[in-house]
N, C-alpha and C positions, 0 to 999 in steps of 0.2 A: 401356331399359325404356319402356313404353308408360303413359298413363294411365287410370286408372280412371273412364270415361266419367260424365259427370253431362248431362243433356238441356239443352246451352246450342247454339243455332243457329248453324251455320257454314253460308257460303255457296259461293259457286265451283263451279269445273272440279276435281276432283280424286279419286281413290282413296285408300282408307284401309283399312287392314290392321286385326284385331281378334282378342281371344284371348277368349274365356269362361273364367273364372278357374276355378281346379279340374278342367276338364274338357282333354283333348287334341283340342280343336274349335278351329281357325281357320277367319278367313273372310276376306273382304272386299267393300268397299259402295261405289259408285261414282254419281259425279253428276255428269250434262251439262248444262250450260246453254245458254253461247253457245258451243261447240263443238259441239253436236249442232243447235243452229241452223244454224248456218255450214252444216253438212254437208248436214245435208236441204234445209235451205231452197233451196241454191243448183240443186239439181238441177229443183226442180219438179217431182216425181211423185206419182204418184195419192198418196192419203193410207196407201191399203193398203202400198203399197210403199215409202211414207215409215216405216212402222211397223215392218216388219222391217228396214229400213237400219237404225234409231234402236237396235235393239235388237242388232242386228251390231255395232253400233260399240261400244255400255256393252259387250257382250261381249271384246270385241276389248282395251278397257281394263281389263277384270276380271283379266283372263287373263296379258293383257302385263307385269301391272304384277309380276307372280312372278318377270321377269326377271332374271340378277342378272349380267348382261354389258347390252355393246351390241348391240343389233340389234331384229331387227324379227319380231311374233308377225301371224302372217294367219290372218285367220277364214276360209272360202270355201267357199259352198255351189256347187254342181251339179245342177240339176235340170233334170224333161221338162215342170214347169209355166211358167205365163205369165211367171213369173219365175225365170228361165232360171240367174241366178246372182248373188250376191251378194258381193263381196267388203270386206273393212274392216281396216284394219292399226294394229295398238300401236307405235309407232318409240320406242325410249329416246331423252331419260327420258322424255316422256310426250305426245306427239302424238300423233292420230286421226284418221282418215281413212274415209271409207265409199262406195261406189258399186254399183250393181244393173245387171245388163242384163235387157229383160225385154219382151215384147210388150202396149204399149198398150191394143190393141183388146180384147186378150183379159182384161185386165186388165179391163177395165170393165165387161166382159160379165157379170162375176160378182159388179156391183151393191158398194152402199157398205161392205157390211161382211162379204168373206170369209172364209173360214177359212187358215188356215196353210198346213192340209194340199190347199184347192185352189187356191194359189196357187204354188205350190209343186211340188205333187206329186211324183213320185217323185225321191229322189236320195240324195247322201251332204253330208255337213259335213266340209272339214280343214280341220285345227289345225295350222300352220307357224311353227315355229320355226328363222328364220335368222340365224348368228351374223356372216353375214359372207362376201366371196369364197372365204376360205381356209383356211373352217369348213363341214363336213359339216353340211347341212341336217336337222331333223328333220319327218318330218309323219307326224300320225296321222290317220286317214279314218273315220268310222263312217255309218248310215246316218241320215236324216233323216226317222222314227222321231218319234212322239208329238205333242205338241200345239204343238212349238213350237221356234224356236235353244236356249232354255234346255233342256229336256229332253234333246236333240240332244249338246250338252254336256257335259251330267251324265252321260251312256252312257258318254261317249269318256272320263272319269276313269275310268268304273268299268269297263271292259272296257278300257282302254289301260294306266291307270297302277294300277290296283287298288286307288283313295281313292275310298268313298262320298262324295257331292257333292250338293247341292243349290243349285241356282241361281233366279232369280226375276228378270224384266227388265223394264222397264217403261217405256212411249213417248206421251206424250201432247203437246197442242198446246195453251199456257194462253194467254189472252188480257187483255190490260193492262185493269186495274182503269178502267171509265170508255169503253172500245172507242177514240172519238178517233179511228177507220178504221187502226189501226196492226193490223198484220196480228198473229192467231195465234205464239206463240213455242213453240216446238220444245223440249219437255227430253226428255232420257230418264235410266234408273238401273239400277242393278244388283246385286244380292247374291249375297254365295257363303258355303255353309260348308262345311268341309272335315272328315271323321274321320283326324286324325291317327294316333290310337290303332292303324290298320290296317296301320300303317308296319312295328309288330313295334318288337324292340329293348326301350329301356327305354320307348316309349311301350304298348307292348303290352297290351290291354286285360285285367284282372283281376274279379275278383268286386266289388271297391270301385269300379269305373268303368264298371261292364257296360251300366247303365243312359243313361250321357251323352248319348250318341248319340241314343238314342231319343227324352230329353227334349227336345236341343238342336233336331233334328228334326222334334218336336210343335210346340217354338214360333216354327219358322221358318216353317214351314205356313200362321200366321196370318198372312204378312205379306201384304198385298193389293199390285197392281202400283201402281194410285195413287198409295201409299204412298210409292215410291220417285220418284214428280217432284212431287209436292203440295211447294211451297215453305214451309208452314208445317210440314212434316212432314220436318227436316233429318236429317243422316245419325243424327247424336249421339242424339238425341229416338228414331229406329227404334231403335237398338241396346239404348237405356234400357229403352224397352218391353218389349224382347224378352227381353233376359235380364238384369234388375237385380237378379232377387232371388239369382241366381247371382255377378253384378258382370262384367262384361266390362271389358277393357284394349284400349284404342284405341293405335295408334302414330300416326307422322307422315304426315300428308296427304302425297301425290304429286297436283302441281297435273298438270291437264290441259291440254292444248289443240289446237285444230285447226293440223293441217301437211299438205305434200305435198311430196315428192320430186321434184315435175316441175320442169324448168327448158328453156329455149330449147336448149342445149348438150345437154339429153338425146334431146329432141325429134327435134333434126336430127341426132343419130345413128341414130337408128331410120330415118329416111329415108334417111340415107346409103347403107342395106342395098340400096335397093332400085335398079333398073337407069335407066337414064336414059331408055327410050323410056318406063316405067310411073312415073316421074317429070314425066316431062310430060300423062300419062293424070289423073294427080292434082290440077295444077292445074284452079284453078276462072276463071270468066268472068275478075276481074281479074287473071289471069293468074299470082297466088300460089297456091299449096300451104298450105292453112288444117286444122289440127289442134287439137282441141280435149282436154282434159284429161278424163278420165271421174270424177277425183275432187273438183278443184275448180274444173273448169269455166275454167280460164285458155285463152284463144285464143291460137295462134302463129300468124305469118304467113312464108313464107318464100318467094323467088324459087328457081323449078328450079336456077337458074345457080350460085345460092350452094350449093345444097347438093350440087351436081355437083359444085362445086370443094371440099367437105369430103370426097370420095370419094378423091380425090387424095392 
């Protein structure tokens, strides 16, 4: 059983599941701190493209966190704009991950604050969910559609799984009370509500419940993106606001945090695939083969010799 939220401030990395009492509406509300620091920061990209990574990743954690095996949920756009593609992954129990490929130039061209949709442009969003080598993958694909990842999102429930969804993502850069030259901090956050009711069954919406949806709805509507990284404005205190005079049931936090899969051992397998004259084509001036991580930026260095004799 979950409790009965009362607006006291908690802090941290973490996702947290929520019921609206009376109603068949679940949600969940997610907050990055210093794992959406970690992630953006380490990349250095424009701020534009800082902001949909930030918002991939709360997404990527919103999503994941519904898992109820091991493995790992990938968010992953495809697109013909400057930002070619983004991808971000939820690993159980709760690591985060996010990286962009994406053209610079053209990125910049279109000034400090562009829109989604020209940054972007035309493409699709999938939603992968992998259980594992020896577990059939699933992924659903919709198009990339409306004002944003969240809208994008909300489609693919409601045209994939046939659950009304509303989502809200929010990415801002807050700065230490006082400056001191300590750079901008990175948060982002996230909210989902879900209409159970459409499941059928015994949730199956009746005359006495017609209305939930609508209400739950109306007051998710109000919630402003801010909302979700303003630090005075914790998860507990949003949910209060939103629905107290209804009561909502919070359950237990799933902490967060930044991870990555990569390791030296993975590295140089991927090199091992490849032939030993374009092995040598790949080293650089000091004579090593240097690869770098697209998620968290770790450099490997490796002699051709070595990884000719892992070929073996």
């Amino acid at each position: 059983m979950g409790d009965v939220v009362t607006p006291v401030a908690v802090t941290g990395d973490f996702v947290r599941s929520f019921q609206i009492e009376g109603m068949n509406v679940r949600g969940r509300i997610v907050h990055l701190t210093d794992a959406a620091d970690r992630v953006i920061a380490a990349h250095g990209y424009p701020d534009a493209v800082s902001g949909i990574v930030g918002e991939a990743l709360a997404l990527a954690a919103l999503l994941g966190a519904s898992l109820k095996f091991d493995g790992t949920l990938t968010v992953q756009t495809r697109s013909n704009g400057p930002v070619r593609m983004i991808v971000a992954d939820y690993m159980t129990p709760g690591e985060v991950r996010a990286c962009a490929t994406f053209d610079r130039d053209a990125v910049e061209r279109l000034g400090a604050t562009p829109s989604f949709g020209d940054l972007v442009g035309e493409g699709s969003i999938a939603i992968t969910i992998d259980q594992g080598e020896d577990m059939e993958r699933y992924q659903g694909i919709v198009s990339l559609e409306g004002e944003g990842l969240a809208d994008a999102a909300a489609r693919y429930f409601e045209r994939s799984e046939q659950i009304p969804t509303h989502i809200k993502l929010g990415v801002a850069t807050l700065a230490a009370r006082g400056g001191n030259g300590v750079r901008p901090h990175w948060r982002a956050g996230a909210i989902m509500i879900q209409n159970l009711a459409s499941l059928g069954g015994h949730n199956a919406p009746g005359p006495e419940n017609a209305d939930d949806w609508v209400r739950a709805s109306v007051l998710f509507a109000t919630v402003e993106s801010h909302e979700l990284v303003d630090p005075q404005v914790e998860a507990e205190r949003l949910l209060y606001r939103l629905y107290h005079e209804d009561g909502v049931r919070v359950f237990e936090r799933q902490p967060l945090s930044f991870g990555c899969r990569c390791s030296a051992d993975r590295v140089m397998s991927v090199l091992a695939q490849y032939p030993a004259h374009e092995l040598s084509e790949l080293a650089e001036g000091d004579g090593l083969i240097h690869a770098t991580c697209e998620f968290c930026s770790t450099d490997y260095s490796f002699k051709p010799g070595d990884v000719q004799a892992a070929q073996t």
